[in-house]
C-alpha positions as CSV (number, residue, x, y, z in Angstrom):
1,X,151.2,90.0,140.3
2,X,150.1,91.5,144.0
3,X,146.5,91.9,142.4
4,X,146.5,88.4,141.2
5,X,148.1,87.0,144.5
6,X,145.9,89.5,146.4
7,X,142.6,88.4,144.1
8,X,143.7,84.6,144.9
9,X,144.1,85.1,149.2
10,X,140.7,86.5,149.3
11,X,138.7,84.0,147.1
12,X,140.5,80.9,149.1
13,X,139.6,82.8,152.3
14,X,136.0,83.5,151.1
15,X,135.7,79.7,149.4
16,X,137.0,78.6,152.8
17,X,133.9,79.8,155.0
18,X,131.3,79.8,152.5
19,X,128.2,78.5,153.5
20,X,129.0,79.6,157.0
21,X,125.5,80.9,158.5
22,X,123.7,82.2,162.2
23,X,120.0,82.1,162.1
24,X,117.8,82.8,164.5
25,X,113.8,81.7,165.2
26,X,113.3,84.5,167.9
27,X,115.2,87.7,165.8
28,X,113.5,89.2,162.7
29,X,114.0,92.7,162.3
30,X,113.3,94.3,165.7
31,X,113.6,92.5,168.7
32,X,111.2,91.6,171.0
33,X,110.5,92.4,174.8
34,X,112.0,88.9,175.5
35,X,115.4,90.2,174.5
36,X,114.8,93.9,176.2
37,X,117.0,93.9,179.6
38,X,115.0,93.7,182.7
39,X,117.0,96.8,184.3
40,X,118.9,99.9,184.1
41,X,115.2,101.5,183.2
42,X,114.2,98.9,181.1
43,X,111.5,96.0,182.1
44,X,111.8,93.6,179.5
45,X,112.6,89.3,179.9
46,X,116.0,89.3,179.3
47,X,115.6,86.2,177.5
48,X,118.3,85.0,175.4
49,X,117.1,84.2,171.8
50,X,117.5,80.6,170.1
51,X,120.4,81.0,167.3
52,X,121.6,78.6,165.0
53,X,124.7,77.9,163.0
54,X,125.5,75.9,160.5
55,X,128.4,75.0,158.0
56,X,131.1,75.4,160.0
57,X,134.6,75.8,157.8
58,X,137.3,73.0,158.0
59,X,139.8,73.3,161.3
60,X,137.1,74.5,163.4
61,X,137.6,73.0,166.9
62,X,135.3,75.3,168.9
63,X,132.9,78.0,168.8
64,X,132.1,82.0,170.3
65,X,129.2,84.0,170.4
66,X,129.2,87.7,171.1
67,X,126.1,89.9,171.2
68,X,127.4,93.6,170.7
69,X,125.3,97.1,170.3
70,X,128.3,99.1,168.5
71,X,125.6,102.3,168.6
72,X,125.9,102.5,173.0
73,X,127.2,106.3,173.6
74,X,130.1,104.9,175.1
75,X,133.0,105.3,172.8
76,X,133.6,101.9,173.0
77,X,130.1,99.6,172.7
78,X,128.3,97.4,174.7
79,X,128.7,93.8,175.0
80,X,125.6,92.0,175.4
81,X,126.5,88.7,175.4
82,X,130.0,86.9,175.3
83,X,129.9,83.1,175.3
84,X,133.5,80.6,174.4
85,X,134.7,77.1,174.4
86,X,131.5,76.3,173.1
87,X,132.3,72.7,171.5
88,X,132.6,71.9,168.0
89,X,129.7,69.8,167.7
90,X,126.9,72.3,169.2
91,X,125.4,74.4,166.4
92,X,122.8,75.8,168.5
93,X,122.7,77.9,172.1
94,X,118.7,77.9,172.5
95,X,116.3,80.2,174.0
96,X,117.3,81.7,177.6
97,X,120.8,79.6,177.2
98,X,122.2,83.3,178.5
99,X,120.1,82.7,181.2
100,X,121.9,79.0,182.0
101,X,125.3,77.3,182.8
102,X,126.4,74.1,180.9
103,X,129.4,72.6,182.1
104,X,132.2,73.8,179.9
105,X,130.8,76.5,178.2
106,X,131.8,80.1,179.8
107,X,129.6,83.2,180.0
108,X,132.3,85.6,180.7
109,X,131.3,89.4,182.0
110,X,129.2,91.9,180.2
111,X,129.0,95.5,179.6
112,X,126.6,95.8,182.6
113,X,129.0,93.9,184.8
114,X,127.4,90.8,185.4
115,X,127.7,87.0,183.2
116,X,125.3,85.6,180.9
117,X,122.5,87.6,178.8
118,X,122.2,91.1,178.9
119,X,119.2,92.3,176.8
120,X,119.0,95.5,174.8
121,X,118.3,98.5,176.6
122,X,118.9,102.0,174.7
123,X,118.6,105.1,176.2
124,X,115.1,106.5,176.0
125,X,114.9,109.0,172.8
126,X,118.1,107.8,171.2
127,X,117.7,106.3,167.7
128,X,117.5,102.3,167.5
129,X,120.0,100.5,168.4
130,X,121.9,97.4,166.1
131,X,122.3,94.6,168.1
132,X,125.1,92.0,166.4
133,X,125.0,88.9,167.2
134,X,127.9,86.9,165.7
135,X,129.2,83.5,165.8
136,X,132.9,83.0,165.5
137,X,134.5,79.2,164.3
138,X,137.5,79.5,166.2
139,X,141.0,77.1,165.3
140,X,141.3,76.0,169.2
141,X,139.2,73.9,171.2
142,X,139.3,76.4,174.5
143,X,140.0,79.5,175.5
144,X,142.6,79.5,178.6
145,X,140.0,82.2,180.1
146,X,137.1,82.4,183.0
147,X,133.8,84.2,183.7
148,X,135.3,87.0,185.0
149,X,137.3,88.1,181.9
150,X,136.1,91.4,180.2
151,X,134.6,91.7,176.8
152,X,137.5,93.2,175.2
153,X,140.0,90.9,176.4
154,X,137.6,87.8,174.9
155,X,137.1,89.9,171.8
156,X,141.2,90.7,171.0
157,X,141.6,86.6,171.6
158,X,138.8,85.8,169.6
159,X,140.2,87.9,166.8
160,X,143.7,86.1,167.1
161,X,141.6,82.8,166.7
162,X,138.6,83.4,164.4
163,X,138.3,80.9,161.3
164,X,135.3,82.8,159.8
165,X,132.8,84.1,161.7
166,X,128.8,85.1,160.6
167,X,126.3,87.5,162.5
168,X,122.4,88.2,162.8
169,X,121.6,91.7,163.9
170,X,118.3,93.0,165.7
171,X,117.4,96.6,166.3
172,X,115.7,97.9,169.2
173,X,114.8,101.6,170.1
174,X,112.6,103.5,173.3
């Protein structure tokens, strides 16, 4: 019986966001100099790249993007990007949006201190890096938080809040 009921949870949950998918025109594979960080030793754009959802599940009533290198030697990662209280209807943050401010829509702090886009930027020698990019459906239409709140504060209330959520992930190495 805990199979079944077990068996049952996870199909409805998996039926529920189905369909659910980030694309992106600027990431395929490795990423590019655009999205390379334009500091800390590295001279790339720092652009932002264009991403795309579509299919949101049922309930959604807002949206969250996160960029995150889990492979940083910190212990802990490196957020990229964190972006919330992006509304319902928007499927798509385009090209050097990390870069921009829209009214409503928060770029809270980053890894390197500062709001908005933060590009990759490995240490030189390590092994490539995965850069995730993931869109979260969240089940409220706003997050009751600023620009100045830390990744991992965003990231424990995105958890609570997450409907489904899909990623696209880059790689980038020096």
């Amino acid at each position: 019986m805990k199979k079944l009921l077990l068996s049952t949870v996870c199909s409805v949950g998996l039926m529920f966001a189905q369909g659910f998918t980030l694309t992106s025109e600027d990431i395929s594979g490795q990423l590019s100099n655009e999205q390379v960080f334009n500091g800390f030793g590295c001279s790339g754009k720092n652009i932002s790249p264009e991403l795309s959802w579509k299919e949101a599940p049922k309930g959604t009533k807002s949206f969250a993007l996160t960029a995150y290198d889990p492979d940083a030697p910190t212990g802990s990662g490196w957020w990229h990007w964190v972006v919330f209280n992006i509304p319902k209807d928007k499927t798509t943050l385009e090209k050097g949006f990390g870069n921009s401010e829209q009214k409503g829509i928060v770029q809270s702090v980053t890894s390197f201190g500062s709001t908005g886009f933060g590009g990759a930027c490995p240490p030189v020698g390590d092994k490539a890096h995965r850069y995730i990019f993931t869109i979260h459906a969240l089940d409220v239409e706003k997050l009751d938080l600023d620009k100045n709140a830390n990744p991992a504060l965003v990231g424990f209330i995105l958890n609570s809040h997450t409907i489904a959520k899909s990623s696209v992930m880059g790689y980038y190495g020096r």
